[in-house]
C-alpha positions, -999 to 999 in steps of 0.1 A, spaced: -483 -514 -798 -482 -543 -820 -506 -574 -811 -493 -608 -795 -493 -634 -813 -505 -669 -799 -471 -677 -788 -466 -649 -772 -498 -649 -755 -495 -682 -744 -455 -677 -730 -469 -648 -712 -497 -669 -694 -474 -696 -684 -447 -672 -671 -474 -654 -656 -489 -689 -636 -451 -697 -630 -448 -667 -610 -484 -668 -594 -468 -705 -590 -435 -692 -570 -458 -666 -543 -463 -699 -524 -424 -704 -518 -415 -677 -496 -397 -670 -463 -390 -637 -441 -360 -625 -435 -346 -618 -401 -347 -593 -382 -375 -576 -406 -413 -583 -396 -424 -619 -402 -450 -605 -429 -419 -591 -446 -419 -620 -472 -393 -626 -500 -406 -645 -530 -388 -646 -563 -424 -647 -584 -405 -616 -598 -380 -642 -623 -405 -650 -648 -422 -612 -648 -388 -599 -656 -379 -629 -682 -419 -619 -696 -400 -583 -704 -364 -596 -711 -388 -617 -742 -419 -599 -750 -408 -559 -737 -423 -544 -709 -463 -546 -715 -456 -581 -713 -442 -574 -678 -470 -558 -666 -497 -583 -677 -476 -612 -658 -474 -590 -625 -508 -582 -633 -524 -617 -639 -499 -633 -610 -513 -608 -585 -550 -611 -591 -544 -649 -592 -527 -647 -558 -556 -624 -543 -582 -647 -558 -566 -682 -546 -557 -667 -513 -576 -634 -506 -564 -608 -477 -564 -602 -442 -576 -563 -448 -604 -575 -470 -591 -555 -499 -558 -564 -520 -533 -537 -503 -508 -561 -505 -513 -574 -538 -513 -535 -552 -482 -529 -533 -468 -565 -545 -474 -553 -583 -458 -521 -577 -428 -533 -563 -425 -558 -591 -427 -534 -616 -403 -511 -599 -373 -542 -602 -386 -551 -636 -391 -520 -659 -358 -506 -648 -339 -539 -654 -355 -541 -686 -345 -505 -701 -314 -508 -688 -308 -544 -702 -325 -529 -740 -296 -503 -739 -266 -526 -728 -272 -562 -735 -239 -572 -716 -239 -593 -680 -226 -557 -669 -257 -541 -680 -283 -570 -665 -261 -563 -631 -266 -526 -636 -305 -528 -642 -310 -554 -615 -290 -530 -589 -310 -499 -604 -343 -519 -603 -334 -526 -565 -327 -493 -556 -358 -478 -570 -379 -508 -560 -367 -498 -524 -369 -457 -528 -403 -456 -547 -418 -485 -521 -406 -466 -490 -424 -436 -502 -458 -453 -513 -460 -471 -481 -454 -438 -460 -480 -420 -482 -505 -451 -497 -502 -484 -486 -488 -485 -448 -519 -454 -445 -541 -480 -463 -532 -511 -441 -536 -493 -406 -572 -480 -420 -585 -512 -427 -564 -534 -402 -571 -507 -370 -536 -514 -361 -508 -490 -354 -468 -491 -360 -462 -465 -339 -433 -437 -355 -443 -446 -390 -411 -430 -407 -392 -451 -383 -412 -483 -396 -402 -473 -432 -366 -460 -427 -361 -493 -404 -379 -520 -417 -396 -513 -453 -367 -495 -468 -332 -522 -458 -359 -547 -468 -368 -540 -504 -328 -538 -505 -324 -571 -487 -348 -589 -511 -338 -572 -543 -303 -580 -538 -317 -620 -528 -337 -618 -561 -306 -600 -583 -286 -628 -570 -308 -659 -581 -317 -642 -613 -283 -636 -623 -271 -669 -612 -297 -677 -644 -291 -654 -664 -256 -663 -670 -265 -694 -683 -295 -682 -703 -284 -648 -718 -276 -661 -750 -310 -678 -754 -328 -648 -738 -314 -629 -766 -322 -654 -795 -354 -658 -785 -364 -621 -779 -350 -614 -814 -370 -641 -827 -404 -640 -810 -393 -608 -791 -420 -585 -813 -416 -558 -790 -455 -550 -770 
């Protein structure tokens, strides 16, 4: 791992508070459960990797999360939802990212957003039926009732629902930024 520079380090903090910026502008999606939010504090994580590679990723997710869990803390009392909002994040990102390394085309940005989605949805479905749904009816003392049902029903067609709502803003960017994304990861894109 090479070390950041201060550019770097400074890009990643303000993508990083851009993000922690963005979990403020959210909005459910019908018919999914009103606490089902879609955010798109995702954009600048993913633009962190697209610049700085994927430890960059991470440290945005990372820093936007705890920042959101300081500012606003959580109805459980620990950060479920922040945990689970960092692994979904980096379940979109990192596979967009490798994907996009390999082909650097608009096909292969659609490709890894679509694969990012997919395994966002798979790999969240099956920590919330194992770890975090578990985790929230613990400390909440609340029940779903058929808790497959809850995943297959709600959790899953939403992690689809919102990755394909995030693809679709973030391509509608990309297309206009692609050719500076690449410029500048060449340029300051010394790979962390």
């Amino acid at each position: 791992m090479k070390k950041w520079d201060v550019k770097q380090f400074v890009a990643v903090a303000l993508l990083s508070a851009l993000a922690f910026m963005l979990t403020f502008i959210k909005f459910p999606v019908p018919p999914f459960p009103s606490f089902l939010t879609v955010d798109f504090s995702d954009i600048p994580v993913l633009v962190a990797a697209l610049l700085y590679g994927p430890m960059a990723s991470v440290v945005a997710e990372l820093v936007k999360n705890i920042l959101n869990y300081l500012s606003l803390g959580s109805e459980a009392g620990v950060p479920i939802g922040n945990v689970a909002n960092f692994f979904a994040g980096m379940l979109f990102v990192l596979p967009t990212y490798l994907i996009y390394k390999r082909m650097r085309t608009k096909k292969g940005m659609t490709f890894g957003l679509i694969t990012g989605t997919v395994s966002m949805s798979v790999c969240m479905s099956i920590l919330n039926y194992f770890v975090i749904l578990p985790a929230y009816l613990y400390f909440m003392n609340f029940s779903v009732g058929n808790v497959k049902a809850y995943i297959v029903a709600g959790v899953l067609p939403f992690n689809l629902v919102k990755g394909l709502i995030v693809t679709a803003l973030f391509m509608l960017m990309f297309t206009k930024m692609k050719n500076w994304i690449d410029k500048a990861s060449a340029i300051w894109g010394k790979r962390i």
